[in-house]
Structure formats: C-alpha cells, structure tokens
KEVEXMAR-835549 format. One line per 10 residues: number of its first residue (from 1); for each residue x, y, z of C-alpha. Coordinates in Angstrom, 2 decimals. Layout:
REM KEVEXMAR-835549
NUM> X:Y:Z | ...
END
This chain:
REM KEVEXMAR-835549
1> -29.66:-17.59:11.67 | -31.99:-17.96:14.69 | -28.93:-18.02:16.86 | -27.74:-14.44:15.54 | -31.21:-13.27:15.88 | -31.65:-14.39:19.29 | -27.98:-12.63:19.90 | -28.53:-9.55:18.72 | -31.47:-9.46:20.80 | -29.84:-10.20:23.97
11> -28.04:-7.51:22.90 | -30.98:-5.18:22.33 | -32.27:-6.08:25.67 | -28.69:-5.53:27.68 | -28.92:-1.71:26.12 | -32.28:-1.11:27.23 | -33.73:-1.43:23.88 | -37.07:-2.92:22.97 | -37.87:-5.46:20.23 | -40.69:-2.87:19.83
21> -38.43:0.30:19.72 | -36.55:0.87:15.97 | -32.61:0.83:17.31 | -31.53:4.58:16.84 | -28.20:5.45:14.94 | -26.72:6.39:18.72 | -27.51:2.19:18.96 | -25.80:1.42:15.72 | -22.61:3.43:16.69 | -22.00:2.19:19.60
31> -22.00:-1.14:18.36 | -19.38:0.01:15.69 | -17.60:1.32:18.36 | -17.27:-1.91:19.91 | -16.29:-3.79:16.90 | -20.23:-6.12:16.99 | -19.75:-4.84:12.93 | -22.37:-7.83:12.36 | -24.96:-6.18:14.26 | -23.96:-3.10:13.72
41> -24.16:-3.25:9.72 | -27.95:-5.16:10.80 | -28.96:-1.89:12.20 | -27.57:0.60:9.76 | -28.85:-1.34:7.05 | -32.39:-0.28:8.40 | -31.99:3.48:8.60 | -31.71:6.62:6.48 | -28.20:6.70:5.01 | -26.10:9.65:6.02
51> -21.93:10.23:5.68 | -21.65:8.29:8.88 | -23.90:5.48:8.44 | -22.73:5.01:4.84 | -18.94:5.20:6.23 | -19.70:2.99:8.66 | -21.56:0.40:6.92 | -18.79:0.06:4.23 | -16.24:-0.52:7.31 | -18.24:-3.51:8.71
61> -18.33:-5.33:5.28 | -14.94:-4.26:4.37 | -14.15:-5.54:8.38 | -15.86:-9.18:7.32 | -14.75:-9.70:3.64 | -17.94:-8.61:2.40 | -16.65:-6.83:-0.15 | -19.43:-6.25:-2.90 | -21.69:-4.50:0.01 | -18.35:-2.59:0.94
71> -18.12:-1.11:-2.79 | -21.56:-0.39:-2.66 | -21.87:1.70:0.43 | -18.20:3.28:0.08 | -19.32:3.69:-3.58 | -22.14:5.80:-2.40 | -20.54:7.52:0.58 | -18.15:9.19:-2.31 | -20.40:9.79:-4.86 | -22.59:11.79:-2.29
81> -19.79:12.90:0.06 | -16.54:13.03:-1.79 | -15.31:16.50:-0.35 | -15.11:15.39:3.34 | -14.12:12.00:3.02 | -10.73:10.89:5.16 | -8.14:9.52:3.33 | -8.32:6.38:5.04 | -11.27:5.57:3.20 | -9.51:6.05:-0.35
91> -7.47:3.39:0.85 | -10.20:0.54:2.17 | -12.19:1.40:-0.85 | -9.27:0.74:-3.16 | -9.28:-2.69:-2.03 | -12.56:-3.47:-1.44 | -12.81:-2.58:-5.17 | -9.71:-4.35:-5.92 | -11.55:-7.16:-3.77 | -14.41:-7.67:-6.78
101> -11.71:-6.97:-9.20 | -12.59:-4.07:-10.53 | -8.84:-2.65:-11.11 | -9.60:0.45:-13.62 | -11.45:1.79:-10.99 | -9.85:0.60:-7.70 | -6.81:2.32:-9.69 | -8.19:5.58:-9.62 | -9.23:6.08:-6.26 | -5.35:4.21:-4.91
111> -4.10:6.89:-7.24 | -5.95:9.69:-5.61 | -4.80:8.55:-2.08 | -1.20:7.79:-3.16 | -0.72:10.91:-5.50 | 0.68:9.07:-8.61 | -1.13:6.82:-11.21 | -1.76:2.99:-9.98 | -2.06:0.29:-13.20 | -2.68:-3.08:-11.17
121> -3.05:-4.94:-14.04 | 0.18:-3.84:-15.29 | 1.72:-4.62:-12.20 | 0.63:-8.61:-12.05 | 1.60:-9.03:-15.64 | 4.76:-7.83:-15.05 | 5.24:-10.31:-11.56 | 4.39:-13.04:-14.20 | 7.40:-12.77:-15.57 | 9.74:-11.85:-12.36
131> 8.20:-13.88:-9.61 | 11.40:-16.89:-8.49 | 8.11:-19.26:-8.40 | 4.59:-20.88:-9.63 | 1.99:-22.14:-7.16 | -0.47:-25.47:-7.74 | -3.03:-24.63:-4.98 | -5.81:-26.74:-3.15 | -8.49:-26.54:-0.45 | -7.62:-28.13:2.58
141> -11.13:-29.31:3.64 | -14.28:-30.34:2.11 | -16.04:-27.02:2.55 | -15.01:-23.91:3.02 | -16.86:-22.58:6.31 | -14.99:-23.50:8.62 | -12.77:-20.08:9.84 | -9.18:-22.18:9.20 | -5.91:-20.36:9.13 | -2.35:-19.92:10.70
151> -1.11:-23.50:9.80 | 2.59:-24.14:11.71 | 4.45:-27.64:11.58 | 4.22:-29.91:14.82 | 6.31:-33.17:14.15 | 4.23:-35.28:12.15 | 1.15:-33.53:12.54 | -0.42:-29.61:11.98 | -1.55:-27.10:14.02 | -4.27:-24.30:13.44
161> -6.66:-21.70:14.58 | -10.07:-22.08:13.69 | -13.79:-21.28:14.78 | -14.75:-25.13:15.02 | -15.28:-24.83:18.32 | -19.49:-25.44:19.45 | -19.04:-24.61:22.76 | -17.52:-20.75:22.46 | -20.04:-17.99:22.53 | -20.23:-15.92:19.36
171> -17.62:-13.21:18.81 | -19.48:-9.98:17.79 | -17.26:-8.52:15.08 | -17.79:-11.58:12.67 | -21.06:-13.25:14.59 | -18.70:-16.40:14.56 | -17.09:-18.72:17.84 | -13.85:-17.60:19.44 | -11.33:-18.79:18.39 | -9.11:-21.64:19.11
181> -6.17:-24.13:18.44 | -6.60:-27.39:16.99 | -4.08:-30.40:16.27 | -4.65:-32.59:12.80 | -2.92:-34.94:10.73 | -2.51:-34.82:6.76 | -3.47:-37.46:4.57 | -1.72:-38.04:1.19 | -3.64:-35.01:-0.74 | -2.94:-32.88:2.30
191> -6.91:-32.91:4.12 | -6.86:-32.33:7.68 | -8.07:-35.73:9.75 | -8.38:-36.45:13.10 | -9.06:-32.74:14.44 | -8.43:-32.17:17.62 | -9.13:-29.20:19.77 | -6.28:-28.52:22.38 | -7.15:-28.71:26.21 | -8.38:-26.32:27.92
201> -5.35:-25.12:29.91 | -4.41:-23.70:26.07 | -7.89:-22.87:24.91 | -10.04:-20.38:26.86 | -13.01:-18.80:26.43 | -11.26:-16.14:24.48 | -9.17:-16.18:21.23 | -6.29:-18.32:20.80 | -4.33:-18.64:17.62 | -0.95:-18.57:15.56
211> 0.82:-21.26:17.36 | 4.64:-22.23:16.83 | 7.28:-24.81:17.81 | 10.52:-25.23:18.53 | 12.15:-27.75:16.28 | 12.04:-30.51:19.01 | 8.05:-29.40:19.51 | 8.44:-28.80:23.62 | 8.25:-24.91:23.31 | 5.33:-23.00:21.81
221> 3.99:-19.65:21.51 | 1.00:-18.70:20.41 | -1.39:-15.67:20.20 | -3.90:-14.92:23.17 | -6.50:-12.44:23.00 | -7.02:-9.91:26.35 | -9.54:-11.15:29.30 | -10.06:-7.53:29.93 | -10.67:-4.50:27.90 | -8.72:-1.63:28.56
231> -9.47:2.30:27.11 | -6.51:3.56:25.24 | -8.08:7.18:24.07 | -11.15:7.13:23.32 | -11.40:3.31:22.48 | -11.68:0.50:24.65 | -10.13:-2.45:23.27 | -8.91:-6.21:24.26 | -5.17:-6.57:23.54 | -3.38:-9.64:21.52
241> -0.29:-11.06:23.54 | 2.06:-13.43:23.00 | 2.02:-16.51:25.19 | 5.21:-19.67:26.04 | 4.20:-22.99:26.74 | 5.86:-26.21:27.90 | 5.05:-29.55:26.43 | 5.78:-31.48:30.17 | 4.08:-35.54:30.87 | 2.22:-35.40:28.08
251> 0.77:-31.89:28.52 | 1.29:-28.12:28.03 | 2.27:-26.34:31.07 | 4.05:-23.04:32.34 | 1.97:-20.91:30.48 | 3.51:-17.70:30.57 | 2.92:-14.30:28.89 | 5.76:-12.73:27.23 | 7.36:-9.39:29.17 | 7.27:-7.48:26.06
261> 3.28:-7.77:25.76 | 0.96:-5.19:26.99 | -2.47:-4.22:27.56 | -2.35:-0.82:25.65 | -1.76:-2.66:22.38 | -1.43:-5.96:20.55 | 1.41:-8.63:19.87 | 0.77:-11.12:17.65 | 1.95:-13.58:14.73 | 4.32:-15.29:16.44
271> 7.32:-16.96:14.46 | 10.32:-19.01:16.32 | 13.93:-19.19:13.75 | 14.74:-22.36:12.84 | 17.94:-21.97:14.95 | 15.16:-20.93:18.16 | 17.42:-17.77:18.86 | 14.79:-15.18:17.28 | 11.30:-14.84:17.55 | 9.66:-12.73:14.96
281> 6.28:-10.98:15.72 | 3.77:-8.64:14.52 | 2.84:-5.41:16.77 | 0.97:-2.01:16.35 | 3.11:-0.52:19.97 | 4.00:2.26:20.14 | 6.96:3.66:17.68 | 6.59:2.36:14.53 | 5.96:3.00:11.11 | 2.10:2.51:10.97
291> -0.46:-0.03:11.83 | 1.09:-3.29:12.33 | 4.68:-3.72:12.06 | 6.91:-6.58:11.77 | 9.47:-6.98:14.62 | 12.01:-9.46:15.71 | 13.19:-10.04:19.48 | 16.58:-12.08:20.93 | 15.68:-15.57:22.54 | 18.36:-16.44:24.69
301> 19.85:-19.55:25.78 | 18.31:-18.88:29.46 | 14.83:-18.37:27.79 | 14.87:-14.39:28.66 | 14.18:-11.89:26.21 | 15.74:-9.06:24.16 | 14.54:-5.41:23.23 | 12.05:-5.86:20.07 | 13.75:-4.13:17.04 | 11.42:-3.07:14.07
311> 12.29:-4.55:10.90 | 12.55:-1.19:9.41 | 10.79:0.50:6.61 | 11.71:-1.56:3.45 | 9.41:-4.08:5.12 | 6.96:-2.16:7.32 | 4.35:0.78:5.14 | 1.72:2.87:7.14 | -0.38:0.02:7.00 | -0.40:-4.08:8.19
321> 2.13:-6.29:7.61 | 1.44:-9.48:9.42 | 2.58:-12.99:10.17 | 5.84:-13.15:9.21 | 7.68:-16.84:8.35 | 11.71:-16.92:7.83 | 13.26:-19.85:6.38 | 16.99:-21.62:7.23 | 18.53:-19.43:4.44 | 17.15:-15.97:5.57
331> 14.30:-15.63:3.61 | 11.31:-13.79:4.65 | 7.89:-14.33:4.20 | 5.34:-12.14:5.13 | 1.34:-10.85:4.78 | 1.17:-6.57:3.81 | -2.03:-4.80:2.52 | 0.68:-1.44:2.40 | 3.22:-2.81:-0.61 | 1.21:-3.08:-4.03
341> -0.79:-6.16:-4.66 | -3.84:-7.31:-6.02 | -5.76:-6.32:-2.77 | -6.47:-7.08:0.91 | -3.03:-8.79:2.42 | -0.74:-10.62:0.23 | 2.14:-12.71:0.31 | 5.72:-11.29:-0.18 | 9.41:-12.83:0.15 | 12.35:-10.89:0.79
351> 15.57:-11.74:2.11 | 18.85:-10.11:3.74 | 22.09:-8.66:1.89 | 24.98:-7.81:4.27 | 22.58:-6.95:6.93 | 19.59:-5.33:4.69 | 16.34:-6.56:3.68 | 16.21:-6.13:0.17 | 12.55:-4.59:-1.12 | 9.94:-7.34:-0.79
361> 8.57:-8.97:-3.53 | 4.52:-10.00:-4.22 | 4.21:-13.70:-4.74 | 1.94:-13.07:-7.49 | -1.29:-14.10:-9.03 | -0.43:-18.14:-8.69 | -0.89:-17.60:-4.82 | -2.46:-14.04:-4.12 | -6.16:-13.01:-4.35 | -7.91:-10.06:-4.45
371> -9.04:-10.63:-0.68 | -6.54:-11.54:2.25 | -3.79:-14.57:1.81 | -1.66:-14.53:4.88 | -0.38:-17.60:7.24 | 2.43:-18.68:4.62 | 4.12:-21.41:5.21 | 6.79:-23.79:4.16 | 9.07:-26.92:3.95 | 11.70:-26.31:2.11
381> 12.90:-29.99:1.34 | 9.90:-30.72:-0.50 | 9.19:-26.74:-2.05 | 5.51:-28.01:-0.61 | 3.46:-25.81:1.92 | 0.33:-24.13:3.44 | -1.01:-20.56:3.71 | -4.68:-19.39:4.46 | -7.32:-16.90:2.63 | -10.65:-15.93:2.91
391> -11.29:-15.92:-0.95 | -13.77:-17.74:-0.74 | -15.68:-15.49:2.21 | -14.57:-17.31:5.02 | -10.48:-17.72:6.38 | -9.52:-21.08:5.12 | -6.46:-23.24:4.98 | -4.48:-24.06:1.25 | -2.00:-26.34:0.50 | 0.35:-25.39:-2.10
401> 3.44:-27.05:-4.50 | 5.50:-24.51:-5.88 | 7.75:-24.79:-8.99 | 10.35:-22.43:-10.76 | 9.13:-19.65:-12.98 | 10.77:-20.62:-15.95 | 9.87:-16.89:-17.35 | 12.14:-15.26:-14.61 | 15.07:-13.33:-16.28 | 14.56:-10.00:-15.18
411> 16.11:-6.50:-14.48 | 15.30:-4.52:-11.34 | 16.31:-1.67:-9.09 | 14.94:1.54:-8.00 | 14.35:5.53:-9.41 | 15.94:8.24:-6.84 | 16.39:12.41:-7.07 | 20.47:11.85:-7.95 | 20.88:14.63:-5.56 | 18.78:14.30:-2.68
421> 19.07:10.49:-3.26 | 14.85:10.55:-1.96 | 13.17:7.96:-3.49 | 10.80:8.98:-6.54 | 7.44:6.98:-6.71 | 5.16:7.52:-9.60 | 8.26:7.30:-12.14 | 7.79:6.31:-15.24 | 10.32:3.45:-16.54 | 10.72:2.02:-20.00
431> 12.76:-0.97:-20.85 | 14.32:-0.70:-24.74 | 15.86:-3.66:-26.75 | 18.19:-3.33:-28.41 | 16.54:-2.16:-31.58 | 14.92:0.93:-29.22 | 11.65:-0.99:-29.41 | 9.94:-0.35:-26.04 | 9.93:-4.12:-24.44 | 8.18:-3.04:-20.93
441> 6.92:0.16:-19.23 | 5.48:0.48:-16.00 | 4.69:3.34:-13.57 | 7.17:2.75:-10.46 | 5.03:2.24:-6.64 | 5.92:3.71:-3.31 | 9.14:2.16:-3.11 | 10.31:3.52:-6.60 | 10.97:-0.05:-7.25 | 11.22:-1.24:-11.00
451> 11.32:-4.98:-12.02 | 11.19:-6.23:-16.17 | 11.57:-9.86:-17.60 | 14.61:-9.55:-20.20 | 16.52:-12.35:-22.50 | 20.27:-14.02:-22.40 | 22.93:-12.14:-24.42 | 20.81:-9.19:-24.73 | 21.22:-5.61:-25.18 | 19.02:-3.19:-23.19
461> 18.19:0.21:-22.13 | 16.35:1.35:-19.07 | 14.90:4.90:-19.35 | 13.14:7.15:-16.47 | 10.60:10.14:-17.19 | 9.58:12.11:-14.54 | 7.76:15.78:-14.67 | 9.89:18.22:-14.00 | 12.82:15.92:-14.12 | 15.52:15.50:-17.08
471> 14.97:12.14:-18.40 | 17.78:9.92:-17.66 | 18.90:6.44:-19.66 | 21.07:3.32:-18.55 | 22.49:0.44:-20.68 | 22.82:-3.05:-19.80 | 23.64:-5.97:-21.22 | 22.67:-9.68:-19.23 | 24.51:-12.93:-19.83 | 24.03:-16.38:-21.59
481> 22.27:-17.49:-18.23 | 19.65:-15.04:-18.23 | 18.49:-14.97:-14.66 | 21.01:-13.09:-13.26 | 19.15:-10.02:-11.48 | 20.56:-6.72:-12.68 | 19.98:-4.31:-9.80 | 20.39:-0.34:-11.46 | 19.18:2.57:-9.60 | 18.17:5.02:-12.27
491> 19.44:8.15:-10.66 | 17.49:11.53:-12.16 | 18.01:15.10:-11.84 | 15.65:17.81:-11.27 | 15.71:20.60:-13.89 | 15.87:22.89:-10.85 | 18.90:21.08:-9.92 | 20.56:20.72:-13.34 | 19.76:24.71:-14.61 | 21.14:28.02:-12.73
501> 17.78:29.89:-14.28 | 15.12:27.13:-13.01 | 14.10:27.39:-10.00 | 11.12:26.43:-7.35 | 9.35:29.31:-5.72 | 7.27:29.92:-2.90 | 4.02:28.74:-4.69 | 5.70:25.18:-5.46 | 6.04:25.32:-8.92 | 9.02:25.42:-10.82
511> 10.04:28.49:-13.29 | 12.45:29.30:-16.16 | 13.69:32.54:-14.57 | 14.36:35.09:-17.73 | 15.03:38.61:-18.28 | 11.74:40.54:-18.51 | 10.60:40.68:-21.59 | 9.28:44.36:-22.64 | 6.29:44.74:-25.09 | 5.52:48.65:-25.77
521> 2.65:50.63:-25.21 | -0.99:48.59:-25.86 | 1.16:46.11:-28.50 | 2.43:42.64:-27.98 | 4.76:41.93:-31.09 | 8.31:41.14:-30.51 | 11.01:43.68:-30.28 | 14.61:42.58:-31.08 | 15.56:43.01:-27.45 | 12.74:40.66:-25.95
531> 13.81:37.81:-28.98 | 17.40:37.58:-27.41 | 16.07:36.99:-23.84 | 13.31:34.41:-25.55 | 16.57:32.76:-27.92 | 17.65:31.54:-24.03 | 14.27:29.96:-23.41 | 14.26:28.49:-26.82 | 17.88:27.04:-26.51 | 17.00:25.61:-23.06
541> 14.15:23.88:-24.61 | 16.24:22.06:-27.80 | 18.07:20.87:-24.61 | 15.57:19.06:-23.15 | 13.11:18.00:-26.15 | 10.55:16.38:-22.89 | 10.39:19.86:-21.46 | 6.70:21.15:-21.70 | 6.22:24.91:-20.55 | 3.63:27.25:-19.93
551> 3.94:31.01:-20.76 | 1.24:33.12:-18.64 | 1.45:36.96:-19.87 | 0.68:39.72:-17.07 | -0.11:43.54:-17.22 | -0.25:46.58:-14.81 | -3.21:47.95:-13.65 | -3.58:51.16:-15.77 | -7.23:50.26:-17.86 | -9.76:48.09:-17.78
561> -9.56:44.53:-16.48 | -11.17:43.29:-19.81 | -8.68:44.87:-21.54 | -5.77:43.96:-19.86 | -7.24:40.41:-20.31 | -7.12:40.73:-23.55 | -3.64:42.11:-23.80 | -1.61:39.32:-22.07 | -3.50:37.22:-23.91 | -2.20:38.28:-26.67
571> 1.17:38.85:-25.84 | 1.18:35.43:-24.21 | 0.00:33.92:-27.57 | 2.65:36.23:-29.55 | 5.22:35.33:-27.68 | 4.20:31.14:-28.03 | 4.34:32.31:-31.84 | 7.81:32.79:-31.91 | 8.80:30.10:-30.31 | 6.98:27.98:-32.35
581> 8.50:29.66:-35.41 | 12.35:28.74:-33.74 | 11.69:25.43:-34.32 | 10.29:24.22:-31.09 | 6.56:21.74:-31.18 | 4.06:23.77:-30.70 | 2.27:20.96:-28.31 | 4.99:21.47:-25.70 | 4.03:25.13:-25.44 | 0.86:26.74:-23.35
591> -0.12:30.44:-23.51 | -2.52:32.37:-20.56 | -3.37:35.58:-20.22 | -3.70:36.63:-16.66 | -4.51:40.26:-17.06 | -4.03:42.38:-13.80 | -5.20:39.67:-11.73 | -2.08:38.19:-10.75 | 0.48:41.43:-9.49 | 3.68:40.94:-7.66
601> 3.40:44.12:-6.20 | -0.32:44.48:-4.76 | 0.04:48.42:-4.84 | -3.77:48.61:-6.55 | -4.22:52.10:-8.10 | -0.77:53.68:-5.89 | 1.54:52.42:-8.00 | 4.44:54.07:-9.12 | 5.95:53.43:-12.47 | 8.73:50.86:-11.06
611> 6.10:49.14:-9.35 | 4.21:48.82:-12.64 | 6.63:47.76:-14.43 | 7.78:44.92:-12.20 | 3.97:43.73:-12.38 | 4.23:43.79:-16.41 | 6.05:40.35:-17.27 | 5.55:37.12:-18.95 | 6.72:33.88:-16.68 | 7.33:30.43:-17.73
621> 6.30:27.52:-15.70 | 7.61:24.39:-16.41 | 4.93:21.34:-16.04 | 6.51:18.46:-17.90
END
C-alpha cells in the first residue's frame, strides 16, 4: 500500500499537482486516458459522480477484474443515464454482471445490446449435457497473488508469464510489476518449483509474455510489449509484437521481431503447430472482424514468413478472441468474450471439416468462470493440462484432468431464412420425443447455433418459431450408439416469402395486404362484401395457427378527431368480432383505432373524395 501511495504521488507531482490541491476530473481523465485505471479509479472515487466519471470508473474495475465495483458504478451510470449510454457499455456491463453471477439480470441488459432474449442459465445446462469433456481442476501455487498465466510446454519443464518479478517498476493499469517470463518444474500434484526468471537478454524492463517452442525447444516466440508509445488517433498507445529467439551455448540469442508486427497495433498470443509450419496469433490490425482476431501465418522451411490470414468469422465476433492452442489432430482451442459464455473470456474447441472451422464450442462450467479463463493448454497423451484465470482476482495458473462426458449424445446444427440462407439468431428451438413431449428448448445465440442431449434408438423432432416466420419441423431418429452428432439446419420461411398478399413496407413491418374493406356512413358493422375480403384473412390465419395479427381501423378527416377515434375503434373491434366468431382465438387477434391520425394521403382538409377514401381502411399487421 505505501508503495502505491508513494506512486501515485510521484505521479501527482510529475503533473504539477499538489498533495495539497484535490486532483480535478481533467487529472482523473487523463489518467484513464493513459490506461493508470488504478489511479485513475483512486481519483474518481473522490469526486462528484457524473455520466463520465461513473462510465469511467466502471471501466477501470471492469479493466482489473473488479467486478462488484464495476456493477455498482455501471449499475448507476444506467439507472441515472440510460438514454445516452453507448452500446459498448451494455456489453461490459453484461459481464461484469455475469462476473458476480447475477444471470437474470446480466440477461437483460446482453439482450438489449444483442436484440434477442439471452437465458445463460439455460445455455450452461444445456453444455452439461453436450460438452465432449469434464474437467478436475487445481491451483497451481500456494496462493493465489501471484499474476501467473500463459503456461506452454518446454521439455521437461514449464514456462510462464507472471508479475514475480521485485525489481520491475509498477505498471499503471493494474498498479502491479511488468511482466515477465519464468522457467519451473512440476512436481507430482503439478506445483511449480524451482522458478526461475529468464535472463535479461529475454526479459526487459517492459512486458514479456506468452512464450512457445518448437518441439525440439531451440525456437521460441514470445510476446513483447512496445519501448515506445506511438499516437494512433487520438490515443497514444505501446504496441504488443511478436518476438523469435534462438536457444544457442546454453543461451537465447538472435532476438528478432517478426516482419508482420507493427507499431500502430498489437500482435500477440503466439502459438507454433506441432508440425512448426504455422504460427497462430492474436491481432487487432487493421481488417478484421472486431477487436482481437485470431490469425494464422506460413512458417517456412527457410524461417521467412507468409501473409497472415484471418481465421474467419465462425471463429472471430466483434469482440476478443485470444490465445489460440491447436492440437496434432486439428483441434482448436481458443479464449472469446464475443461467443456466449458464462462471462469475461472463456474457453472454446473447434476443429476443421474439409477446410472449415466448424462453430466453436464453450468448454463449459467444469473449466469456465464467470471472469476470464484463457491460456489453455494441453497434452494429449495423458488428456492432462494447464490454463489460467483470474477467478480468484488475480491471473493465476490451473492444472486440469479431463474425462469424457458420459452425458454427451446430442443433436446440433443451425436456424437460417431458407431463402436468403442469413443466419437467424434469437430463434426459438424445441426438441420433441417421440411422444411430442417437449425434451429441450432454448433460444438460439448469434450464430443461430442449436445443440440438445438426446438418447440411442430414439425418435425426435426439432421445431423452430420465429416472429414473423412460418414455423418449420424436422424428424430425426439417432442410433444404438447415441453420440453420433446429428448436424440439421432448420431452414424457415418468412411469411412475406411464403404469401403473395404479405408483404414488408417502407415502415419495416410486415402486412396482410387485403381488399379495402368498406363500412358505410358513421357505422362499423359488416356488410356482405367486406366478410368475403375478411373470409381471405381468416383462411390465411387457419393456415398458420402461430400467426398473431393486429387490425388498426383508420378514418378520413371529415369530423371531429374524437369522433373519428371513436369510430375506428369501433370498426377495428367489429371487425376482430367476426373473426373471432369464424373460429379463429381471440388472443391471436389485436384491435386499434387510429382515428385520422394516421392518413396515407396527408391532403388535411383539401381532400377530394378519392383521396378520402384511400385514407378510410383497416390494415393488418402481422407481429407473431
């Protein structure tokens, strides 16, 4: 404690500011601005909260883990500042709630930002019963202080980053060292002994991390923060690059950056194939699909370089994905805070079909947090490994053992428009038995992926309900093994797409385009001729049994506005009667007058009687 005080002071005094002088908000900013969130959150904590200073303040806890003072200040940045908050902060607040474990309401505010409904508890039941593997985890050290992570292999011994180091100054983002590499060995319940920091040719006085080996252990790379700050916009920032290193006499030489780094932004995360012709990466340059990305780059046999090539978007979302691992048979592992999880980064597995990633799959709750787990690693002989969290407040290193999920018989595949062939997120999907009892139902993510544990010699049916969509069913039936995975795309159709007289207009909702329906003079019951047209409407309806509609009634302009209120409401309501009385639920039908409020032709009181009459009409929108 007295060496953060005693830093933040040097601090104070390097900006020209008193111990005697209250640091202004200007102060606290610019701190934020260069990332001293430690300090920075010390100062805002000490003034007058505002949209800023709350915003802020939630970032720096959010930044460091701290995630009950992040749900309190983002908590009270939206209850006083909703309207004007930036979607970002949807997003951070999510998981900082999903951080403390408060789901119901960290689903609310993911649902807001993604614009369909989130059920997180949902989702980790159903990995329970999908996910190829179980987890036995344990802390690799005796406390859990000491800023561990990014384990890799070395021969007989480990590698990792960590802020061990007494001699580096503090970093001001975290108030903690830099960081730097250190060598251990394992003893039989997999503690780190006989830590070792590497020499100083390999640890500077900035950040070093992530290191990996060639199989033989002469070739490394390894992650090196920026001696220099450079401004990109209006930011000045310290790239990560990638670094090679030579194990020569006993000692790493030929340190060499990597031609595809830069200073304009960071390259990280290294990860050398177990053949050591692909090095896998993790960058936020320029041309990709969010934050951080996932790439993979040629290593030839002269030691030069290929282009990167983004993984593509099955893998990378808007957001991080992050130290990626790949096995001998394909398989990729990997750390995202963008795919659906139980908050902060979590570990997925995918692996390659005829050139494809297929969609990644969350470890589940054996192995992921609510916070950040990242750094996954693993030996495949012994189906033992390591990854690293900061669960418990600080990054740390796990062990793990991993055993089949004996509960994994499952069905999966996605939900797509069957025309436009789009993906269709916020889907509902139901999984039948054979009996049409509902056996599983979830709400589909941004992939429009769908995944459900079923039983051997089985009988299923997989059904997809979408507004404004026809529902749309697929049978299935699995085998005496059970685990076989059934991939089905449920492929629906819009009603707009399906039906001549729905369609989509300008205003974005979709219609049930009729004849219009004529009422006479100052009355609203149903003539003959307006029953035929409505017979359509009703027959469309026994078609689709999900269909929900609402019926809004309009008028001209020739009397009062309370009257003409009063008229389509009426008319609206007469015409639901009928309906009702053809044999269709009345709790699928809405009725609103609109009055005059609402013309087609905006002709006010020069209207002539075609014009009138084209503004006299009852629509139906369809909202279900």
């Amino acid at each position: 404690m007295a060496r953060r005080i005693l830093y933040l002071f040097l601090i104070l005094a390097s900006m020209g500011v008193t111990a005697q002088k209250k640091p202004s908000v200007k102060f606290a900013n610019k701190l934020f601005a260069n990332k001293g969130y430690v300090q920075a959150a010390s100062v805002y904590e000490t003034l007058k909260p505002n949209r800023v200073i709350l915003s802020n303040l939630g970032d720096c806890y959010y930044y460091n883990a701290q995630m009950d003072a992040a749900v309190k200040n983002y908590g009270q940045l939206f209850f006083q500042y909703k309207d004007s908050v930036k979607p970002e902060y949807y997003f951070r607040y999510a998981h900082a709630l999903k951080g403390i474990k408060d789901y119901e309401k960290a689903d609310k505010i993911m649902g807001e930002y993604l614009k369909y409904p989130v059920d997180t508890q949902k989702f980790i039941d159903n990995l329970n019963t999908i996910v190829p593997y179980d987890y036995e985890v344990q802390l690799m050290t005796k406390t859990n202080n000491t800023g561990d992570f990014g384990m890799a292999y070395r021969g007989d011994k480990v590698v990792f980053a960590s802020l061990r180091s007494t001699e580096q100054p503090l970093f001001s983002w975290n108030d903690k060292p830099y960081l730097d590499l250190f060598e251990a060995t394992l003893n039989a319940q997999n503690q780190l002994e006989n830590i070792q920091p590497f020499p100083k040719s390999i640890n500077t006085k900035t950040h070093e991390s992530n290191a990996v080996f060639s199989t033989d252990g002469k070739i490394m790379y390894f992650s090196r923060t920026n001696s220099k700050r450079v401004k990109v916009g209006d930011e000045k920032f310290a790239s990560v690059k990638l670094f090679r290193a030579e194990w020569v006499d006993n000692d790493w030489k030929n340190i060499t950056e990597l031609p595809f780094c830069s200073d304009t932004f960071s390259t990280q995360h290294p990860y050398l194939s177990p053949d050591g012709t692909q090095l896998y990466f993790s960058s936020d340059r320029p041309g990709g699909k969010g934050s951080f990305d996932l790439y993979v780059v040629e290593v030839r046999p002269d030691g030069t370089f290929g282009e990167p090539q983004n993984l593509g978007d099955v893998i990378n979302t808007e957001h991080l994905e992050q130290f990626p691992f790949i096995t001998a048979d394909g398989t990729l592992y990997f750390a995202s805070n963008g795919h659906e999880g139980m908050g902060g980064l979590d570990l997925f597995m995918t692996k390659k079909y005829q050139d494809n990633f297929a969609k990644p799959l969350n470890l589940g709750q054996t192995i992921n947090s609510g916070l950040d787990d990242f750094g996954f690693v693993l030996n495949e002989k012994t189906q033992e490994g390591f990854f690293s969290s900061n669960r418990k407040g600080y990054d740390n290193l796990y062990s793990f053992k991993r055993k089949d999920n004996e509960r994994r018989y499952l069905v999966e595949g996605d939900v797509r428009d069957k025309v436009t062939k789009q993906l269709l997120p916020g889907t509902q999907v139901s999984l039948y038995d054979e009996n049409d009892v509902l056996v599983g139902q979830m709400v589909v993510g941004s992939n429009a992926d769908y995944f459900f544990n079923t039983k051997p010699n089985k009988t299923y049916r997989l059904e997809a309900i979408r507004d404004l969509y026809i529902p749309h069913s697929e049978q299935f039936s699995t085998n005496d093994e059970g685990k076989a995975r059934y991939s089905i795309e449920l492929e629906v159709e819009s009603y707009d797409d399906a039906e001549d007289i729905v369609v989509t207009k300008n205003d974005g909702y979709v219609y049930i385009e009729l004849e219009n329906i004529y009422f006479d003079l100052n009355k609203w019951n149903i003539k003959p001729e307006a029953a035929k047209i409505l017979d359509v409407l009703v027959g469309l309806l026994k078609k689709y049994p999900r269909m929900e509609i609402q019926i809004g009634a309009h008028t001209d302009s020739r009397a009062s506005e309370t009257y003409n209120l009063m008229l389509s409401n009426n008319r609206a309501s007469s015409t639901l009667e009928y309906i009702v009385n053809q044999g269709i639920d009345r709790s699928r039908l809405r009725h609103k007058g609109f009055g005059e409020s609402t013309p087609l032709v905006n002709c006010g009181d020069k209207c002539t009687e075609a014009e009138h009459s084209i503004n006299r009409r009852c629509e139906f929108r369809i909202f279900k």
